[in-house]
N, C-alpha and C positions, 0 to 999 in steps of 0.2 A: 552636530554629529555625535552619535551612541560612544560610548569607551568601553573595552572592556578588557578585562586581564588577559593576561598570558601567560600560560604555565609551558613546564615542561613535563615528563613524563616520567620524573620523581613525584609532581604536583606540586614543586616550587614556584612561587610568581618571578616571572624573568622581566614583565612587564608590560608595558600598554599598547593596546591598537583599536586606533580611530576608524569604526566600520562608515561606511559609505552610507548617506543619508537618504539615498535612492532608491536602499536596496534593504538595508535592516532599519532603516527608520522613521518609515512612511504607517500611516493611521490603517490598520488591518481591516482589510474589505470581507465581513461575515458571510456576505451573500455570495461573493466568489467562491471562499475558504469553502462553502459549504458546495457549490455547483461541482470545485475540483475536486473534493473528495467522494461526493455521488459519480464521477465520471470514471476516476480512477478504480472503485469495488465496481462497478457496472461491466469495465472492461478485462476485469480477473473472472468473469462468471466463463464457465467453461460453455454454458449452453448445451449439454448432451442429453438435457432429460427425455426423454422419446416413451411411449406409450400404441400400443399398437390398434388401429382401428378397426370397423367390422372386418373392412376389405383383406386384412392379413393377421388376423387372428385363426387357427385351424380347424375346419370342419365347419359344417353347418350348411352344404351345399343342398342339400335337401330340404324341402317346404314340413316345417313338422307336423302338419294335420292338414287335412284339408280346409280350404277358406271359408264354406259354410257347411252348417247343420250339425257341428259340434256343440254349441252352446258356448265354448272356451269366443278369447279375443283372436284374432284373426291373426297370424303371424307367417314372416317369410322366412327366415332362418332363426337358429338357434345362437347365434352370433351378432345378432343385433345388443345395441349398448344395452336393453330392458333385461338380458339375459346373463346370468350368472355365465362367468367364464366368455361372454362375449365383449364385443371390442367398444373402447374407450369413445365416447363424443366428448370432438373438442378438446380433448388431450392436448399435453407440450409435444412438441417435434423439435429436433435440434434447430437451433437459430442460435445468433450471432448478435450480443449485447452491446457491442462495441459502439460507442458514438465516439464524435472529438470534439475539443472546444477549442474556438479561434486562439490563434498568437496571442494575442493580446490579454484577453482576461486567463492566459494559464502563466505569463509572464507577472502580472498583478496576483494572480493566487500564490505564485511562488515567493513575491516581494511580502507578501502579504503574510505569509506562515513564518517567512525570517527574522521579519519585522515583531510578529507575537511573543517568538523563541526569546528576543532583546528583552523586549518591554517585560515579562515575566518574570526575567533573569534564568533564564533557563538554559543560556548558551555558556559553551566552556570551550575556549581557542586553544590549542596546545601547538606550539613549537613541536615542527617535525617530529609527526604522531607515529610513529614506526619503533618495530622492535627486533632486535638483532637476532632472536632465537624464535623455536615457537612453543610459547612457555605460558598456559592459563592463570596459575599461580601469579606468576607477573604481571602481567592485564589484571588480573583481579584487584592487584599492591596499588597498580597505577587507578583504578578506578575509585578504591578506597582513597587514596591518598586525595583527591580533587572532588571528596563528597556525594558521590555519585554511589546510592543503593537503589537507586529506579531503572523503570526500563530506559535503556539507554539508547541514541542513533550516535554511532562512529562514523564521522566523514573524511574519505583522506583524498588526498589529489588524483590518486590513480591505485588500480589496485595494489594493495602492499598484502604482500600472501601471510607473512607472517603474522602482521595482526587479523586478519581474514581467520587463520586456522586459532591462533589463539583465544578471541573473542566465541570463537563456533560454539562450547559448550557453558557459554556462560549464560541464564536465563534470564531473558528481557534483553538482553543484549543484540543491536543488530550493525552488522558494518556494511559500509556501500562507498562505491565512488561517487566524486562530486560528478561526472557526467550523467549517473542514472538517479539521481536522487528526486524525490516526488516529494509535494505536500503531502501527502496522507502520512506517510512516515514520519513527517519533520513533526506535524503536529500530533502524532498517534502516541510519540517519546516524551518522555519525560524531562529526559535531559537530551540538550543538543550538543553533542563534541566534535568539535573540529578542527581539522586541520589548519594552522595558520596559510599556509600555501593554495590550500581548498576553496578560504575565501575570498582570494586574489581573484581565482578562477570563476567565484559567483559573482562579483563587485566586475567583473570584465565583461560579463555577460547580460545580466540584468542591469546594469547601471543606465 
């Protein structure tokens, strides 16, 4: 089973915890890692881009010359796609990017991203990650103090507003609770910090 330290939120080591082997210590599946995060940016596209066709583009109700003895090509409105200012062929219409992928390989993509975070050394457990005021300056001390000048993901067990509002204007910086937390994030950070309490919560659930 993985070891890793435990700090607290001066960035002293207070001491060790034994992660769950099911969950942060399994051989990282690429071909998931990578299905989870195409599924996840697929499902942030908003899908609005629209373009308007002959049919509702304005004007053109009128035949612009007659169909023989012009010598010109033969046309029915001035709103056809060959015409400046006429309507798109084929264009985007709003649609809905959304797909899902089974139980099972988003539960392996997620064992899968915690398990990289280990193996890299890129996780940091903190002893009740929470702060009693809401003070930038201090998130800043505690991020310095525990090595961390990268983008960072803050995990805490549920939301804690003060580190929420404290972290907000730090760059790279992002905080989430352990219920909405996604691969894309885990592997998108540089550093993974977490809550000790948080991975109770993941070790309960993907185990």
């Amino acid at each position: 089973m993985p070891n890793v330290a435990v700090y607290d939120m001066t960035g002293a080591k207070t001491g060790e915890m034994e992660l769950s082997e099911a969950v942060f210590g399994i051989e990282p599946n690429e071909v998931v890692l990578h299905e989870a995060v195409k599924n996840y940016l697929a499902n942030q596209r908003q899908g609005t881009q629209s373009t308007l066709t002959r049919s509702e583009v304005r004007g053109g109700g009128i035949k612009p010359w007659r169909q023989k003895g012009t010598g010109r090509a033969r046309q029915g409105s001035i709103r056809a796609p060959q015409w400046t200012h006429g309507g798109i062929a084929l264009g985007p219409k709003p649609r809905s990017y959304n797909y899902s992928l089974n139980k099972k390989t988003k539960r392996l993509a997620m064992r899968s991203a915690l398990s990289a975070k280990v193996q890299a050394g890129e996780i940091v457990v903190v002893d009740n990650l929470d702060m009693s005021e809401i003070k930038t300056k201090s998130f800043v001390a505690f991020l310095k103090s525990i090595d961390c000048n990268t983008k960072s993901l803050v995990v805490t067990p549920e939301v804690r507003f003060n580190v929420v509002k404290s972290a907000a204007n730090i760059p790279g910086v992002r905080t989430t609770p352990v219920s909405t937390l996604n691969v894309y994030d885990i592997l998108n950070a540089e550093k993974f910090i977490i809550d000790k309490a948080a991975v109770a919560k993941l070790e309960e659930v993907y185990a």
